[in-house]
C-alpha positions in Angstrom: 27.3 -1.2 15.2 25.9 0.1 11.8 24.6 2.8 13.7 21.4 2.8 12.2 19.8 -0.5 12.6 21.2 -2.1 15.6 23.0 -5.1 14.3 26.0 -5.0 16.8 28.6 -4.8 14.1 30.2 -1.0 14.2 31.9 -0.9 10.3 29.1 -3.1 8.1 27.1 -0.9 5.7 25.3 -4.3 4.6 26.3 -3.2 1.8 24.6 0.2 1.4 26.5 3.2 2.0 23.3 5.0 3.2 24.0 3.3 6.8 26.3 5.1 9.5 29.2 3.1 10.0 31.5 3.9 13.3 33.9 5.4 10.9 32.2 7.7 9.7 31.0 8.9 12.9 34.9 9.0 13.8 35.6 10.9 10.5 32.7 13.6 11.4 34.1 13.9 14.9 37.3 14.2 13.4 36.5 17.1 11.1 34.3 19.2 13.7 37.3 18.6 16.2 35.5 16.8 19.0 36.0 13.3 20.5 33.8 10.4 19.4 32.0 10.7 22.8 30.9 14.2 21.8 30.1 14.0 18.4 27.7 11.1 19.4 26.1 13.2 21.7 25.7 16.0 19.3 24.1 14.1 17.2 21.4 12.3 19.7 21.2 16.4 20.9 20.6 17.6 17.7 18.4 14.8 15.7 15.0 16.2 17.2 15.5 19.6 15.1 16.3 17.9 12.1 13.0 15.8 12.4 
């Protein structure tokens, strides 16, 4: 899905490139060497600090 709102649909920005896209979370796994799994959970893990 856009990551973000919930829509169900993994690649559609709706137009705005401030969504998060499935690709992009593949590209950021990609870059810190983890699986797509892993980078999803780092990011749930580590969203409360960033609050």
């Amino acid at each position: 899905m856009c990551l973000t709102c919930g829509c169900g649909i993994p690649d559609d920005d709706h137009g705005d490139s401030r969504h998060i896209t499935m690709s992009e979370l593949r590209a950021a796994a990609e870059a810190a060497e983890v699986d797509v799994d892993e980078a999803a959970r780092n990011l749930q893990a580590t969203y409360p600090k960033g609050k």
